[in-house]
Each structure stands twice: as structure tokens, then as C-alpha cells.
N, C-alpha and C positions, 0 to 999 in steps of 0.2 A: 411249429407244432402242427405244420396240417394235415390233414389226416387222406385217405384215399376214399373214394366211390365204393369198394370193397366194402373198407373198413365200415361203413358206415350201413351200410344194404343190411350185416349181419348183426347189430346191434337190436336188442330187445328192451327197451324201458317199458320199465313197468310202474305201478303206483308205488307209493313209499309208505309205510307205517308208523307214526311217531305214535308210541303210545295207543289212546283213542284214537286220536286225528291220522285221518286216513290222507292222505294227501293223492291227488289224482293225478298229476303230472310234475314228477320229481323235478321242476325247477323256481329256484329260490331268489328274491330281490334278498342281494345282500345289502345288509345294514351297513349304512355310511355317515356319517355325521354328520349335521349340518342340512343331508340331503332328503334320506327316507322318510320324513314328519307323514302323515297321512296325502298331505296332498298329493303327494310324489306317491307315494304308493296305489293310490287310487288306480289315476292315469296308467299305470303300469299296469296293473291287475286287471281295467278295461281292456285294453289291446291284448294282454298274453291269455294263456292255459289256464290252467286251476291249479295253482301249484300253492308258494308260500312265499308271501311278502311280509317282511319282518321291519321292525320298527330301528329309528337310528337309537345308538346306543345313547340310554339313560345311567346316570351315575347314581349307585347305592348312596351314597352320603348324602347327595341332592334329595334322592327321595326322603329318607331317613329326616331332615330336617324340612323335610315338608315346603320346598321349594318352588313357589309357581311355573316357572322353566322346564324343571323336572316332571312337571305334574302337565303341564303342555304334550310333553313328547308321549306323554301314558294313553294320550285319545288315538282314540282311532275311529274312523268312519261308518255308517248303518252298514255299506257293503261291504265291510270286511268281515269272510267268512270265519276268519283264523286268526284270534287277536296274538300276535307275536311280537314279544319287546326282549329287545336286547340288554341285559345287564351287564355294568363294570364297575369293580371295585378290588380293593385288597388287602383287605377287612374282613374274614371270613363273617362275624359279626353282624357288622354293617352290614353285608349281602344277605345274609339269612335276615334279617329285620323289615333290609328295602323289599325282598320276596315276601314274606311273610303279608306285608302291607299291602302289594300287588293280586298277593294270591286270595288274603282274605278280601279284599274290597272286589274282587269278581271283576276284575280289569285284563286279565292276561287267558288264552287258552293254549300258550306256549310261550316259555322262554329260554332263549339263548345269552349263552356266555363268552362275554370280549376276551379271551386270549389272544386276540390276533393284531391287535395293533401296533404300528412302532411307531410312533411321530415320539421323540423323543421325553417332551414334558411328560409323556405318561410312564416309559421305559425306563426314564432316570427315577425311580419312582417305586419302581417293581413292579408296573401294571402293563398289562396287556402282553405283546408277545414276550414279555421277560419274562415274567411269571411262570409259566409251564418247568422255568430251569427250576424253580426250589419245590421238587416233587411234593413234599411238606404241605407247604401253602394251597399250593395247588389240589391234593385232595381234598384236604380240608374245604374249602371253599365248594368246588363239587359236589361235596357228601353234604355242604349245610342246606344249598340249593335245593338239591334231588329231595333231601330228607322234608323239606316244606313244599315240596310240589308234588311229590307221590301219591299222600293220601286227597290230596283236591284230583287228582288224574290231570295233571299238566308235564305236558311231557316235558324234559331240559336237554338241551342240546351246546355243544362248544365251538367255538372258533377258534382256531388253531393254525402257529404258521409251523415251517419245519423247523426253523431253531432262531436262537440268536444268531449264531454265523454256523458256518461248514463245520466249523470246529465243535461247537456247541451246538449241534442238533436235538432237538427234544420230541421231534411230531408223532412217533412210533409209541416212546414212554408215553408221551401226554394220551393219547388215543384209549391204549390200554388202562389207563386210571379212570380217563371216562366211564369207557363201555364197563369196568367192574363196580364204578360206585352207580351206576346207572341210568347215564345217559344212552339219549334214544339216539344220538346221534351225530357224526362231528362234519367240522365243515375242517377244510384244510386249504386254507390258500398257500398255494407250491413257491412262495418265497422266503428267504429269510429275512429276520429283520435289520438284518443289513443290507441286504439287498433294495430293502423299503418297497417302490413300488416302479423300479429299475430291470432294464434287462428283460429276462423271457421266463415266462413262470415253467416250473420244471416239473411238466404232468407227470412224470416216470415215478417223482416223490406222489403223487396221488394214486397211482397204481400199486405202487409198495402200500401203502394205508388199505386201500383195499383189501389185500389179500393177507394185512396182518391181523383184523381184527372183523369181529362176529355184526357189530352196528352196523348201520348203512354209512358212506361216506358221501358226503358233495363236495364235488371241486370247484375249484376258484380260484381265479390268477386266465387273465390273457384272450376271456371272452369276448369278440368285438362284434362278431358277427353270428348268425344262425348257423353257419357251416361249423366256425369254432364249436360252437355247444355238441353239435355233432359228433367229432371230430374227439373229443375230449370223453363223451361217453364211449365212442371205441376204442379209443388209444389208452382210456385209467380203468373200461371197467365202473366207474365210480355211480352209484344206484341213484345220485342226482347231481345238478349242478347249480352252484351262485352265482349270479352277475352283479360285479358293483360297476367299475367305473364305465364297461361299455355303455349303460345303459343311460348315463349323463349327458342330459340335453337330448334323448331320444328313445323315451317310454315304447318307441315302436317297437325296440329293437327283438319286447317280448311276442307280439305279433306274430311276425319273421320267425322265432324257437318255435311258437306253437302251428304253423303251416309247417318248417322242417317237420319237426316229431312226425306230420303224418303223410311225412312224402312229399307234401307240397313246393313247388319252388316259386309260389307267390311271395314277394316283398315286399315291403313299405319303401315307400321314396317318395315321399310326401314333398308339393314343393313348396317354396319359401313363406308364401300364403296361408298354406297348410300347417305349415311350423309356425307360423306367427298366430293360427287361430289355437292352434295347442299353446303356447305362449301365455296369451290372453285368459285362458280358462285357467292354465296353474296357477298365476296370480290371482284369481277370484277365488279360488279355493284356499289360495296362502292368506287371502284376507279374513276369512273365514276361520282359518289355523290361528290368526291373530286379531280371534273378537272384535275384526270390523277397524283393526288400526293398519289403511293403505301403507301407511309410510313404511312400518315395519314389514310389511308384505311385498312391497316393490324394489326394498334394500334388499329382503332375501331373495328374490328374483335374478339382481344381479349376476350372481355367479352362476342360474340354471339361463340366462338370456346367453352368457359366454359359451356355454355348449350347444346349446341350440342354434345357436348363428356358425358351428365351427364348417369351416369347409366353403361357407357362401360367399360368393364375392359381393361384400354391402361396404367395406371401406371405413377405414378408421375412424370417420365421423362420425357414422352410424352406431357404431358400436358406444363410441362416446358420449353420443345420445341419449342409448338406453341407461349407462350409466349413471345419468344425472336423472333420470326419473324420479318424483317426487309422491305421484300417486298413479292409481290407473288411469286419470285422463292423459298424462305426458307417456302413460305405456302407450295406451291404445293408438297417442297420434303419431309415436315410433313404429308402431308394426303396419298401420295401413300405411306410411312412407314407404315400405319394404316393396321390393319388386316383387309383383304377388306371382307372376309367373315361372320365377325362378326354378329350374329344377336343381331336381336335389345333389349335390355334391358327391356322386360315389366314388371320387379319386380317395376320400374318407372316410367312408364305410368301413374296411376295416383296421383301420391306426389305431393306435392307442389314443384315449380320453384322459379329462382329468388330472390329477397326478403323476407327473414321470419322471420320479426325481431317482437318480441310482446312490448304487451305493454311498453309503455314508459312516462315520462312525458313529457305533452305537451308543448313548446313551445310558448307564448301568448304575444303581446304588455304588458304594464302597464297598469292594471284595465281596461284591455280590457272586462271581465266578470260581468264589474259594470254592463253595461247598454247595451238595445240590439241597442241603437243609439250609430252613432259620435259625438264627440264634435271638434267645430272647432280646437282648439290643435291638437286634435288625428287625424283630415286630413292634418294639414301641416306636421304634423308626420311623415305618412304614404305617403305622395304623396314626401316629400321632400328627402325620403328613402327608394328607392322600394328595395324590397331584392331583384328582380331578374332583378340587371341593364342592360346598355344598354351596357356594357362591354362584355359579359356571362363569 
């Protein structure tokens, strides 16, 4: 997908308008589970633009039963200018309630909508990119949304992949049910959910989204580097862009977008020192995210230490190391061990991060494929069994 020097001289980004919220530079931390909690987003929002960093996805049912978990991922930090949480659920109900709860307690100044996932527990399920197939459901939910966020002025926006498979495409129908029940805006990551998070995200599907509908669109799928984001605003057209997995294990990477945006060809290439003192500070903030409990803070560390270290040569030891960290003092005497001179890896820069699992078979209710409606069965089904309960 790369694009040419051309292509890229002639492009114009402009700000984006969600509603109120003016946003200054059309690019988006996409919501990721597990990843985007505030601390993560912080760090990103330091290094990049003024764009929109959105929260990982919260489940309606979790909040609805008043869940401490739930109610974890609802904070966000003094410096967030733009409280944004992501909601999922398949419950029209449920989500009009979990908003409802969000909206009235003056916790959110936007929220977006999971359509876009496929890990399977949630798909066998009818949630996330399944959903968009039973047009039904899917307005409904939209319309409960929007219709509790209008009169507070919050804007709602969706996430959207282009279908279940090739066969079952839905990203053009779903867009258009947005923008008329009145969303401000869709995101559309260019895979399907067969595809998962496999292969090469297919900007040409983000370009079609553009020029079928009246909202702004941002793409998403196959960001790795500055030039990508580039490269993707000239090649879809599309009036912003989301980064999830490039930016795993390297907040810099918004940095790097916001010197492109203005011509710049300054980069981050922080070396292994440098990553080890970013390292140190995201856990002191994750201990923070968990009320002062190290243990829980250095467990979730784990998987942001595997991205951060990808590319460096420190040796299976090391790694093994950080793994067994118990609190910050077994962090901190892992990272000062680190060769602090290290420069930084760019045979990695731009690979794929995170997840890269291809296709697979989809995951689907029972003759969930008959038909693009529900049938009353298939809502007691589905309401009476959300995959993502209020447990987590």
C-alpha cells in the first residue's frame, strides 16, 4: 500500500468536526483492549498532534451492573482534552442504559461504537463485526445511542470492518445507517472479519467509504509507520486516520505522524535506554490506573515490555526476566540491565505489531447468515447471553 512523494505533496488535511468537538489534527489512537486504559493513552497524546485518543472498549452489561473493572476503564486523566470511550454490546437496551449512565454522570465528551471486532467469543455471539450483518439490530442500537447523546451534545461515532467475509460484505450498508441515524462519524478498518488481523488491509475499501457517504471517514488497517498514515490519506482520500497495533510498544510512533503532517522528516528512534525510561514511567502510571496495586501493574506491563523490546537484540533471558517481575523494583532492575546504548531497531519500524493472525473461520450464532433481520428467538438468544458479561 505505499503510496508515492506525489501522492503525498498533494494531499490537504484539514481539522475534523465531530459534533462540538473540533478536533485539530484528524488522527485517532484506536481503541484496543487490554491496551488503551489512560495510561497508554497519555503517553501517546504527549509525543503526537491534537487529534483523538479514545478509550479501550467498555462493555454495556459491565457498566449496567456497576462493575469495578468497567468503571476502571471509564477514567481518564487531567490531560485529556476529549473524554472518549468506547462502547460494546448487543443489547440495544443494555447500551442505551450503559450511555445513559456515562452520559448522565458527565464522564464521556464522545463515544464510539465496537462494530469492528472479530476475536471469535465475541462474534459467536453477534457482537462486534458480526453485528452490522442484521441491519435490524444494528440500527436499533445506533438510534438508542445517538438518541441519549444528542441532547447532552456528544458526539457518537462507529467502528466498522467491511464484512464478515467477501461474500458477506456489510461496510457501505453499515456506514449509511450511521450517517442517517446520526452519527458524526465512522471508522472502518479495511479487513474482514475473516480476514482478523491477517494479510494486507485493503485501503481501496476505504476509499469506496469515502466517496459513498456525506460523514467524515478514518481509516484503519496497516499503519506502521508515518509515511503509512501519509500515504493512506492520499491513496482513500479518507478526512482522518486510526492507529491501533502500530503504535504497540511505541507511543512515538504519534510523534513521527505529527512532524509528517507538517512536512517534517524528523523521527523518533529512541535507543534502548530511552525505551526503557518510557518503559518505567508506563508502569508508574499503570500503578496509578491500579490504586497503588504494583503487582497488578507490572502483570499488565508484560505484554506493553514484549513490544517495546521487539526488534532489540537483549536475548531470551531478558525477556524472561521482565516477565517474571513481581513489582517496580524487579522492573526497574530489568531496564537499567538493558544495554542503555542501544540503538533503535529500524530493520522494524515498519512490520506489522501485535496480532497477526490470518484468516480463520468465523465464528457465527446459528443461521445467523439466513437472514439480514432478527427473529424474536435470536434476541432472547443474544440478550439472554452477551459474550462479553458483566463479570469480564
Amino acid at each position: 500500500m505505499a503510496g508515492t512523494e506525489t501522492d503525498r505533496s498533494t494531499q490537504k488535511i484539514a481539522p475534523m468536526q465531530l459534533g462540538p468537538i473540533t478536533v485539530p489534527v484528524p488522527v485517532m489512537l484506536s481503541p484496543m483492549a487490554g491496551v488503551t486504559n489512560w495510561p497508554f493513552r497519555l503517553l501517546c497524546r504527549e509525543y503526537g498532534p491534537d487529534g483523538l485518543y479514545v478509550g479501550e472498549m467498555v462493555t454495556a452489561r459491565a457498566l449496567v451492573a456497576r462493575n469495578p473493572k468497567a468503571f476502571r476503564l471509564c477514567r481518564f486523566a487531567p490531560q485529556e482534552k476529549v473524554r472518549s470511550l468506547q462502547l460494546y454490546g448487543v443489547d440495544p437496551q443494555i447500551m442505551e442504559q450503559a450511555t445513559r449512565m456515562v452520559v448522565d454522570a458527565g464522564w464521556v465528551d464522545h463515544i464510539d461504537m465496537n462494530f469492528g471486532c472479530p476475536v471469535p467469543k465475541v462474534t459467536r455471539h453477534g457482537g462486534g463485526s458480526a453485528l452490522p450483518w442484521k441491519t435490524d439490530l444494528f440500527t436499533e442500537l445506533v438510534h438508542r445511542v445517538v438518541a441519549v447523546c444528542s441532547p447532552a451534545g456528544i458526539p457518537v461515532t462507529a467502528k466498522i470492518r467491511v464484512g464478515i467475509d467477501h461474500q458477506h460484505e456489510t461496510f457501505l450498508e453499515a456506514a449509511h445507517i450511521a450517517q442517517e441515524e446520526g452519527c458524526a462519524a465512522v471508522t472502518l478498518h479495511a479487513r474482514t472479519t475473516a480476514e482478523y488481523y491477517g494479510g494486507h488491509a485493503d485501503w481501496d475499501r476505504i476509499a469506496q467509504l469515502v466517496q459513498s457517504v456525506d460523514i467524515p471517514v478514518f481509516g484503519n488497517g496497516d499503519i506502521w509507520t508515518a509515511e503509512d498514515a501519509l500515504d493512506m490519506f492520499a491513496q482513500t482520500g479518507c478526512a482522518g486516520v486510526a492507529i491501533g497495533r502500530g503504535c504497540q510498544g511505541r507511543p512515538w510512533l504519534f510523534a513521527d505522524i505529527a512532524a509528517a503532517l507538517v512536512g517534517s522528516p524528523e523521527r523518533q528512534e529512541p535507543t534502548l535506554g530511552q525505551v526503557g525510561a518510557i518503559m518505567a514511567r508506563h508502569a508508574r502510571l499503570l500503578v496509578e490506573f491500579y490504586d497503588g496495586d504494583e503487582r497488578m501493574a507490572v502483570h499488565d506491563m508484560r505484554k506493553h515490555v514484549a513490544w517495546y523490546l521487539k526488534g532489540f537484540a537483549v536475548g531470551g533471558q531478558v525477556r524472561r526476566d521482565f516477565m517474571a517481575c513481581e513489582n517496580l523494583e524487579d522492573l526497574d532492575r530489568c531496564i537499567a540491565d538493558l544495554d542503555q546504548d542501544m540503538p533503535y531497531p529500524r530493520a522494524v519500524a515498519g512490520k506489522p505489531r501485535g496480532r497477526v493472525r490470518y484468516a480463520k473461520k468465523v465464528r457465527l450464532p446459528y443461521g445467523w447468515l439466513d437472514s439480514r433481520t432478527t427473529t424474536h428467538q435470536e434476541r432472547e438468544t443474544l440478550f439472554g447471553n452477551d459474550p462479553m458479561d458483566a463479570s469480564y
